[in-house]
Backbone as CSV, one residue per row, in Angstrom:
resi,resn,N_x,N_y,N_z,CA_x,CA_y,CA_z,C_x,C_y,C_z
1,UNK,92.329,108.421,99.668,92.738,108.107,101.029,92.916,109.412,101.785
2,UNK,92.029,109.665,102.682,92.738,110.971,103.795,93.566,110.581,104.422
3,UNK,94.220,111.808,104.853,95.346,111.699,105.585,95.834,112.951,106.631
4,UNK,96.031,112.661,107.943,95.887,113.683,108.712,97.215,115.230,107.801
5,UNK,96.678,115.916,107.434,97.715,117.314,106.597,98.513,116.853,107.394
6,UNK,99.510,117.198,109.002,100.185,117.360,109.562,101.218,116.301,109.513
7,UNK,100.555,115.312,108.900,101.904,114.069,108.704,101.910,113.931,107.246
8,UNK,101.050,114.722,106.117,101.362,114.147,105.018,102.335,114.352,104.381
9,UNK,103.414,115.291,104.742,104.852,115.264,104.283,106.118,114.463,104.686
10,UNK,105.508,113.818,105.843,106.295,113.116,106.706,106.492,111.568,105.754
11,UNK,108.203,110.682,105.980,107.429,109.678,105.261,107.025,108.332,106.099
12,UNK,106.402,107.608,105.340,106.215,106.291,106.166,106.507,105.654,107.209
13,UNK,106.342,105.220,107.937,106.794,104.926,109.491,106.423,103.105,109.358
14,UNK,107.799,102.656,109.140,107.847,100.815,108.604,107.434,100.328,110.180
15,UNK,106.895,99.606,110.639,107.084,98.922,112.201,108.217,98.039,112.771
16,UNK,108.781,97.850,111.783,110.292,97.818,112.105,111.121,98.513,112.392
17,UNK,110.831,100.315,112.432,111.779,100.974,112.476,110.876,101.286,113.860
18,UNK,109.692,100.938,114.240,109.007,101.643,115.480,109.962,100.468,116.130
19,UNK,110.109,99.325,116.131,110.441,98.104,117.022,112.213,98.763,116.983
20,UNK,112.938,98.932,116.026,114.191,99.440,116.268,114.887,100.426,117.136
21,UNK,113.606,101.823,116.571,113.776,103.029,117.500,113.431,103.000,118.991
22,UNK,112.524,102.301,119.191,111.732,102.681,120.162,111.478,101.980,121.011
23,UNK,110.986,100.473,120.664,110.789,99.320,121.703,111.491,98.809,122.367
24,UNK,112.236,98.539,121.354,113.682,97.256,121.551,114.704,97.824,122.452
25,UNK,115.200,99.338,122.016,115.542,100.070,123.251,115.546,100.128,124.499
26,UNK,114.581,99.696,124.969,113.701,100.081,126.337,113.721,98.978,126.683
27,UNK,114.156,97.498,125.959,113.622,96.254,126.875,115.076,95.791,127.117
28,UNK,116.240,95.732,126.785,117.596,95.801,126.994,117.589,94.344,127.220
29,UNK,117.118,93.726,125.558,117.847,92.377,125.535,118.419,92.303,123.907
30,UNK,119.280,91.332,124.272,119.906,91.169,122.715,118.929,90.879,121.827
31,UNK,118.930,91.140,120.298,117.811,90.951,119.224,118.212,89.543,119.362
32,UNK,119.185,88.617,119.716,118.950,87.300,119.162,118.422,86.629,120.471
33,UNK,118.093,87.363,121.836,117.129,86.747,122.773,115.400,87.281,122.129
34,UNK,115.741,88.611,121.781,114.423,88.572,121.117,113.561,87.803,120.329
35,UNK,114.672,87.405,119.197,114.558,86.296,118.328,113.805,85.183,119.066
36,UNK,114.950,84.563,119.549,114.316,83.533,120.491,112.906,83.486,121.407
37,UNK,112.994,84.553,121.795,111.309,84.788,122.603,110.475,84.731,121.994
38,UNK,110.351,85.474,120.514,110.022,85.243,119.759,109.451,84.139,118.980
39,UNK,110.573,83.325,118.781,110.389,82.111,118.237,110.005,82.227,116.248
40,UNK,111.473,83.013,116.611,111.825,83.587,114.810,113.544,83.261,115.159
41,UNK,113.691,83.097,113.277,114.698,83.236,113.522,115.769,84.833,113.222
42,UNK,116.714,84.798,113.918,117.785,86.453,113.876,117.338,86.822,112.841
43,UNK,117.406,86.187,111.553,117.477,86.659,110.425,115.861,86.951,110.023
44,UNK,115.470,86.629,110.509,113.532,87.005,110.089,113.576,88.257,111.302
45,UNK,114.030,88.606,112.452,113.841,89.982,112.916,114.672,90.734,112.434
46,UNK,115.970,90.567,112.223,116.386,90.859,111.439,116.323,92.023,109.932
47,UNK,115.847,91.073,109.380,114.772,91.936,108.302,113.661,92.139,108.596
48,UNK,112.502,92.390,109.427,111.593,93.128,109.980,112.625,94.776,110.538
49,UNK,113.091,94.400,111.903,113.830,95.434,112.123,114.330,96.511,110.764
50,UNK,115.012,95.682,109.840,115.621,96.543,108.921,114.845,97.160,107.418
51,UNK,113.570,96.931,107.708,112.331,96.673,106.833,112.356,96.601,105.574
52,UNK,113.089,94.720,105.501,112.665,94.291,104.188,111.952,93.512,104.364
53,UNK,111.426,93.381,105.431,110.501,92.139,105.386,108.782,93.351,106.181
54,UNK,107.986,93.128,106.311,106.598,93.133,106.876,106.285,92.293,107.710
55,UNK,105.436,93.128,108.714,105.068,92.631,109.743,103.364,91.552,109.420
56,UNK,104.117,90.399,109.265,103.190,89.639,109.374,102.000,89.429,109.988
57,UNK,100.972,88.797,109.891,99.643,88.595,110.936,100.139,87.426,112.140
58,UNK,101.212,86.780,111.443,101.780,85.700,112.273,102.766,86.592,113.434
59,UNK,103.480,87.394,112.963,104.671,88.305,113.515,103.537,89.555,114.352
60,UNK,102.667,89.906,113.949,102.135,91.069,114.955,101.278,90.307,116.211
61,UNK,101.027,88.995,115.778,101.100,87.757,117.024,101.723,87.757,118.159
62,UNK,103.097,87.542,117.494,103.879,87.251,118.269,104.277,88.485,119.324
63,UNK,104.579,89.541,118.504,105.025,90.643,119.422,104.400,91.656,120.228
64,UNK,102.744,91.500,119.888,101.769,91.325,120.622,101.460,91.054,122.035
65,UNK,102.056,88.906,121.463,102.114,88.394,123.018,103.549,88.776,123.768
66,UNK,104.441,88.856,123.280,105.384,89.280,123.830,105.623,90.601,124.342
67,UNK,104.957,91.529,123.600,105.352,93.232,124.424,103.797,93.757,125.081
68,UNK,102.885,92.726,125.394,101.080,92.398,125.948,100.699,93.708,125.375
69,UNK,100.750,93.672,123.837,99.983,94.582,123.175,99.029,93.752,122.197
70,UNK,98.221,94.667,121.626,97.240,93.985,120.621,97.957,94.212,119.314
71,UNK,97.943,92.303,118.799,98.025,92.390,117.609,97.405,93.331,116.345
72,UNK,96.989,94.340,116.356,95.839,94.988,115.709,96.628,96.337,115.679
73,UNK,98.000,96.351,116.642,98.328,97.952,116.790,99.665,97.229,115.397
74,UNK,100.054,96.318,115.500,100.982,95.770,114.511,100.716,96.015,113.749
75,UNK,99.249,95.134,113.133,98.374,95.082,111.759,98.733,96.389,111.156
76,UNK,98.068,97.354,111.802,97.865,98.426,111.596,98.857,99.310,110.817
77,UNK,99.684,99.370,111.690,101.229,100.003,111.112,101.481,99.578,110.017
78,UNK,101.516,98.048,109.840,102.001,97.968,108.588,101.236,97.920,107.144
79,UNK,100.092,98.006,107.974,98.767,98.334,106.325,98.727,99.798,106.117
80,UNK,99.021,100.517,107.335,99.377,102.320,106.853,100.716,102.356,106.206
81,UNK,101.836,101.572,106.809,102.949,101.634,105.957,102.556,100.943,104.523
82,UNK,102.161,100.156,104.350,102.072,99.736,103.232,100.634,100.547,102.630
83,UNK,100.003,100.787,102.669,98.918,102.034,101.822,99.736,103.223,101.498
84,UNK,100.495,103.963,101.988,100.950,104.658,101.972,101.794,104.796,100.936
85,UNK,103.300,103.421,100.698,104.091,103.533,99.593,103.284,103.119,98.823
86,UNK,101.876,102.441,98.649,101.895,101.976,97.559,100.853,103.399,96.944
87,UNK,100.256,104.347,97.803,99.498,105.485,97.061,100.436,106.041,96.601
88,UNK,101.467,106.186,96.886,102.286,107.136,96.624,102.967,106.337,94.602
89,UNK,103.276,105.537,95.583,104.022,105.023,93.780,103.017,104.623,92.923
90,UNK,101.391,104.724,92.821,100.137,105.049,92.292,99.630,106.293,91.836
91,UNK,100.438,107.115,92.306,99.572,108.259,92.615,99.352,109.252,90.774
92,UNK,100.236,108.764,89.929,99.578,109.102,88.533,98.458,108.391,87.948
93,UNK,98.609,107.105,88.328,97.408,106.170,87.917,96.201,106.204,88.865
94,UNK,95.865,106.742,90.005,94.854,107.090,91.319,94.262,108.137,90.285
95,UNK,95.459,109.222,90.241,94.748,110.725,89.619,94.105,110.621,88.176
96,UNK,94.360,109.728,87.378,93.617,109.418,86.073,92.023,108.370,86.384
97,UNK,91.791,107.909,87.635,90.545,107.213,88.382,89.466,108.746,88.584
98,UNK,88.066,108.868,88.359,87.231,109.658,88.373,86.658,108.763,89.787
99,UNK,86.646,110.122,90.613,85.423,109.395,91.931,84.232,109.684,91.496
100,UNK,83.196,108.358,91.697,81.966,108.942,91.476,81.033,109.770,92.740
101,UNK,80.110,109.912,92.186,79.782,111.032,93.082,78.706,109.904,93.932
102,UNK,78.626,110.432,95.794,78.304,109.690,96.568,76.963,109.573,96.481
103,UNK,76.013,109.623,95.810,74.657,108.914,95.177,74.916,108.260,94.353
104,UNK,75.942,107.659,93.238,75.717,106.600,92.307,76.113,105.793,92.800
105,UNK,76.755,105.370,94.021,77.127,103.939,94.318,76.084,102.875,94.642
């Protein structure tokens, strides 16, 4: 997996913590009107926000239509967040994998 050098020490960035830090901030409503706009319940943003849960294909839907972004910037985040811990807690069993070389495929 490449990875831009300049963030590879940095760690993971959950989209729950982008929706905590950053979004939710700026729209100055309670998480349980969010909820509701939503059409989740507290406890399912809840744990997104607090990232034990993942941003669903159903959930990057929603907040999508709700903050008129593309579901795809959601997706995204959370398949880099999730590639990410999981290279990482791989990364003895990756390094014992031989790449083959780009003519035998």
């Amino acid at each position: 997996m490449s990875m831009n050098p300049i963030l590879s020490g940095l760690p993971p960035t959950h989209p729950g913590e982008i929706l905590r830090e950053d979004v939710l901030p700026g729209i100055h409503l309670s998480k349980t009107e969010i909820a509701r706009l939503l059409g989740v319940s507290r406890q399912t943003l809840h744990d997104v926000l607090a990232e034990r849960q993942p941003v669903t294909p159903a959930m990057a839907l929603r907040l999508a239509k709700l903050f008129g972004s593309s579901p795809q910037v959601w997706i995204n985040l959370q398949r880099d967040y999730d590639l990410r811990v999981l290279a990482e807690s791989m990364r003895e069993e990756l390094a014992a994998i031989q790449t083959l070389p780009r003519n035998a495929a």
